[in-house]
N, CA and C atoms as an extended XYZ file, in Angstrom:
189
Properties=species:S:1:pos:R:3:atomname:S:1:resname:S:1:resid:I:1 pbc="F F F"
N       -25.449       19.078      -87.381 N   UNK     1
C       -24.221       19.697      -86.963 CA  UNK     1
C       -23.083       18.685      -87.117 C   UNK     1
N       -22.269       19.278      -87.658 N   UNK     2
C       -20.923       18.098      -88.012 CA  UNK     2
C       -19.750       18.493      -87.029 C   UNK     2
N       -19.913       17.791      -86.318 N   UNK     3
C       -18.398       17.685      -85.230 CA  UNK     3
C       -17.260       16.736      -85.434 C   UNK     3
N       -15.829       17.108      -85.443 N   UNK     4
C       -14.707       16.467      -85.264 CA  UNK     4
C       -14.100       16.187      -84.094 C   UNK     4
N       -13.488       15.268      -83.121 N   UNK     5
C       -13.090       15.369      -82.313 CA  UNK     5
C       -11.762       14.812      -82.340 C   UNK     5
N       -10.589       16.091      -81.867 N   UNK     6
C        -9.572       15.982      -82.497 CA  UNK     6
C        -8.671       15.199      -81.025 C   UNK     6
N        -7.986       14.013      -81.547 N   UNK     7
C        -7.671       12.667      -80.697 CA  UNK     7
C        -6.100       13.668      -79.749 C   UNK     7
N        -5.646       13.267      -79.070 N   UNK     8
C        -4.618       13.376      -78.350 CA  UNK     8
C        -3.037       13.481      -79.452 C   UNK     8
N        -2.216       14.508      -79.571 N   UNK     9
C        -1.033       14.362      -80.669 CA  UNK     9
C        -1.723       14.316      -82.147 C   UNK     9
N        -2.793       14.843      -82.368 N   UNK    10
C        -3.390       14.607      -83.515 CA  UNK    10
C        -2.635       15.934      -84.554 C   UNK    10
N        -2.558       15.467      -85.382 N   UNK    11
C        -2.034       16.630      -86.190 CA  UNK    11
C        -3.331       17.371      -86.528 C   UNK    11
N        -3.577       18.623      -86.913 N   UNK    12
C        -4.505       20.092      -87.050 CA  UNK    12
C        -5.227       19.552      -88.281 C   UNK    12
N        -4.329       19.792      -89.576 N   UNK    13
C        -4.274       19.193      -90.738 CA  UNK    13
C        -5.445       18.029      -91.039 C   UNK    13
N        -4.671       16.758      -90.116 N   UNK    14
C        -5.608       15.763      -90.182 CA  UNK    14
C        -7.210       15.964      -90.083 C   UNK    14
N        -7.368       16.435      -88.684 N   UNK    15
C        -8.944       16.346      -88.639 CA  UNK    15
C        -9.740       17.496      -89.504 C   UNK    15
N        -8.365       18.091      -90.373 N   UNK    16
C        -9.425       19.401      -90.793 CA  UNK    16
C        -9.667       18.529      -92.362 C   UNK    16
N        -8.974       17.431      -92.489 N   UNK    17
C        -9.535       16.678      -93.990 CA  UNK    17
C       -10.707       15.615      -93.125 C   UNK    17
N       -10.688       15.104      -91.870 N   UNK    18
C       -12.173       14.698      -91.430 CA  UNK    18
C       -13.046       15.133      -91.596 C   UNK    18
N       -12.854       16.744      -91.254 N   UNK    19
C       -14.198       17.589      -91.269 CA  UNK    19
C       -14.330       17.923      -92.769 C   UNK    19
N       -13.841       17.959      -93.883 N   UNK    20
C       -13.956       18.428      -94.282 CA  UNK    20
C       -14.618       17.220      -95.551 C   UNK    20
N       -14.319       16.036      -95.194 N   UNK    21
C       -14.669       14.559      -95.921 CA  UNK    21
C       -16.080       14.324      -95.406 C   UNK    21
N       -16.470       14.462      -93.881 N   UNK    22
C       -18.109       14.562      -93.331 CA  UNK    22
C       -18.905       15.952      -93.872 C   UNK    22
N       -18.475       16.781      -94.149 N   UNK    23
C       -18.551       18.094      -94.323 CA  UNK    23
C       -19.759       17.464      -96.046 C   UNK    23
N       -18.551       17.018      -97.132 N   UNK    24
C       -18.963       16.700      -98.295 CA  UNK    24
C       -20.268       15.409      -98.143 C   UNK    24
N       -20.097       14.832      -97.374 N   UNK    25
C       -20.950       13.513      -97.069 CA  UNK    25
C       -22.361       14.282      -96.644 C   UNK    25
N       -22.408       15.141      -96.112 N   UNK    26
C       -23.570       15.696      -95.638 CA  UNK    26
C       -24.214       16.391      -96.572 C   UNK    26
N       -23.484       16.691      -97.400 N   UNK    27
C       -24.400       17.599      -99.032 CA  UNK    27
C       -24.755       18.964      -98.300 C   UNK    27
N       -23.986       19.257      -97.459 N   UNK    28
C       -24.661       20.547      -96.744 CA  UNK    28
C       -24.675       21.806      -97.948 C   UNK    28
N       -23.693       22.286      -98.859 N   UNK    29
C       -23.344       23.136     -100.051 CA  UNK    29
C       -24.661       22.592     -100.662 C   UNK    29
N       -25.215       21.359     -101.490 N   UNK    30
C       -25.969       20.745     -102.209 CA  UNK    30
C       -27.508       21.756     -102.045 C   UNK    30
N       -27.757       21.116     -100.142 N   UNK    31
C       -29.277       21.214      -99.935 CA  UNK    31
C       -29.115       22.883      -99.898 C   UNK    31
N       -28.007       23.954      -99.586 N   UNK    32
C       -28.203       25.044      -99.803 CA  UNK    32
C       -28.237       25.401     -100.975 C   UNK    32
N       -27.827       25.083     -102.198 N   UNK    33
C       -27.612       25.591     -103.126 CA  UNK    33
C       -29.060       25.634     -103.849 C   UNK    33
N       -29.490       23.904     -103.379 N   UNK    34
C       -30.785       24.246     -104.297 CA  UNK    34
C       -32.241       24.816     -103.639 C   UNK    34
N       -31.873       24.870     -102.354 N   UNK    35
C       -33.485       25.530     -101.384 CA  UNK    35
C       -32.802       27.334     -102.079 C   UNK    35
N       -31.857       27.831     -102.502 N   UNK    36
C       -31.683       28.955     -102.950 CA  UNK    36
C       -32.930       30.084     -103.431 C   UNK    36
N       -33.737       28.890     -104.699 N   UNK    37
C       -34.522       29.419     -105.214 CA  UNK    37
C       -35.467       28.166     -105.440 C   UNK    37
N       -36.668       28.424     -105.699 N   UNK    38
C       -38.204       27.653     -105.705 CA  UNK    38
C       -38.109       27.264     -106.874 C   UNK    38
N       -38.010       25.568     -106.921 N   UNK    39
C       -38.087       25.093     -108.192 CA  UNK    39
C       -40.009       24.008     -108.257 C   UNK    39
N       -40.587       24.330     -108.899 N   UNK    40
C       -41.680       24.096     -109.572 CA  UNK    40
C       -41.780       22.500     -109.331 C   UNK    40
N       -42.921       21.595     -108.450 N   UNK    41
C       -42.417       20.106     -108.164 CA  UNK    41
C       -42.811       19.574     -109.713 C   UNK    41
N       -43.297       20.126     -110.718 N   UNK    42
C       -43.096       19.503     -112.304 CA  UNK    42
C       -41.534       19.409     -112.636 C   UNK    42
N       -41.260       20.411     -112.221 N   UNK    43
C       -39.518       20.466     -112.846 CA  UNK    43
C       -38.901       19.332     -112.315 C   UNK    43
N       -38.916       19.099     -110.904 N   UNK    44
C       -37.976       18.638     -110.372 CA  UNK    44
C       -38.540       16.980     -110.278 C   UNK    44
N       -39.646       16.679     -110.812 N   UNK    45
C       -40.023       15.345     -111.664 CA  UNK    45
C       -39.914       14.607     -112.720 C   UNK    45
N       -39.664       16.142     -113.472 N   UNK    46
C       -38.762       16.035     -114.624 CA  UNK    46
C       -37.441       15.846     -114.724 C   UNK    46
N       -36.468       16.382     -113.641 N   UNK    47
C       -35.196       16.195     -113.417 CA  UNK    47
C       -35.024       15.112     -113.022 C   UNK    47
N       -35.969       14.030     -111.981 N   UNK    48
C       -35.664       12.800     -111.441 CA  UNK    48
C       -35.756       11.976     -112.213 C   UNK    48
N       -37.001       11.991     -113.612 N   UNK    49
C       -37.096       11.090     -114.106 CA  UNK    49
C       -35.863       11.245     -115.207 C   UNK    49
N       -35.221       12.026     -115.574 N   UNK    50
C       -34.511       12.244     -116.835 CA  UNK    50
C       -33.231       11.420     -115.826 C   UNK    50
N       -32.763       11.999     -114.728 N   UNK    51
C       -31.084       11.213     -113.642 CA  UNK    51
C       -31.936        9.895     -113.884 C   UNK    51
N       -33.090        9.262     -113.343 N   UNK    52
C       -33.574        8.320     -113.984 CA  UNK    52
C       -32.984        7.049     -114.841 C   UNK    52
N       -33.041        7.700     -115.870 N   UNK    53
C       -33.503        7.421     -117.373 CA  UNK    53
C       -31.554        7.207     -117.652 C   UNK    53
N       -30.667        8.621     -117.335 N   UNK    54
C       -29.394        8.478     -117.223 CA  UNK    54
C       -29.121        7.271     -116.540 C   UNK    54
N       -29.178        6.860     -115.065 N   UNK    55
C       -28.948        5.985     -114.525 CA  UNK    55
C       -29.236        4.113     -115.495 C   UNK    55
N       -30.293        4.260     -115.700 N   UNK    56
C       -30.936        3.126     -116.210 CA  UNK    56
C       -29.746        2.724     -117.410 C   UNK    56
N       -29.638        4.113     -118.573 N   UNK    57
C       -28.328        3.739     -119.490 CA  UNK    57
C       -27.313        3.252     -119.058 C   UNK    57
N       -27.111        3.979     -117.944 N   UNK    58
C       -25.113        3.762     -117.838 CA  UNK    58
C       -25.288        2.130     -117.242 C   UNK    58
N       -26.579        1.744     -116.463 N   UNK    59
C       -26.424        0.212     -115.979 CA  UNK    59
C       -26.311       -0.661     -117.007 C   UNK    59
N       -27.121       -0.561     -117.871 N   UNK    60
C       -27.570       -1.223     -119.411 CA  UNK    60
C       -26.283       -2.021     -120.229 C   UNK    60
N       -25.472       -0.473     -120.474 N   UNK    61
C       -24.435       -0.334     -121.007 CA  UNK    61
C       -23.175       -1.577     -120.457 C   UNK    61
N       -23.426       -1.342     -119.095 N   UNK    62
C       -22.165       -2.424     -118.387 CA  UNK    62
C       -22.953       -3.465     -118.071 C   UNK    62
N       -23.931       -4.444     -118.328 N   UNK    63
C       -24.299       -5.582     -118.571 CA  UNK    63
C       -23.939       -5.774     -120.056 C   UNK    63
């Protein structure tokens, strides 16, 4: 559960870009999007190793 607690003279505005900056930090959209539908644990071994494999390049590259 993501709570803001909005300070004394606080502008509305403000804490609604707090909540809304913890909001993104939590991947809450993310973990719903992908429990959506049943992905196969081959697939999604396949997907880790391939972000992987991406990751490993882009480090490579900037050494």
């Amino acid at each position: 559960m993501i709570r803001v607690s909005i300070k004394e003279n606080e502008d509305i505005n403000r804490a609604l870009k707090r909540f809304k900056k913890k909001f993104e930090k939590a991947q809450v959209i993310k973990d719903y999007r992908s429990n959506a539908f049943y992905t196969k644990k081959s697939v999604m071994l396949r997907e880790e190793k391939l972000r992987a494999s991406y990751v490993q390049k882009l480090k490579s590259k900037e050494l």
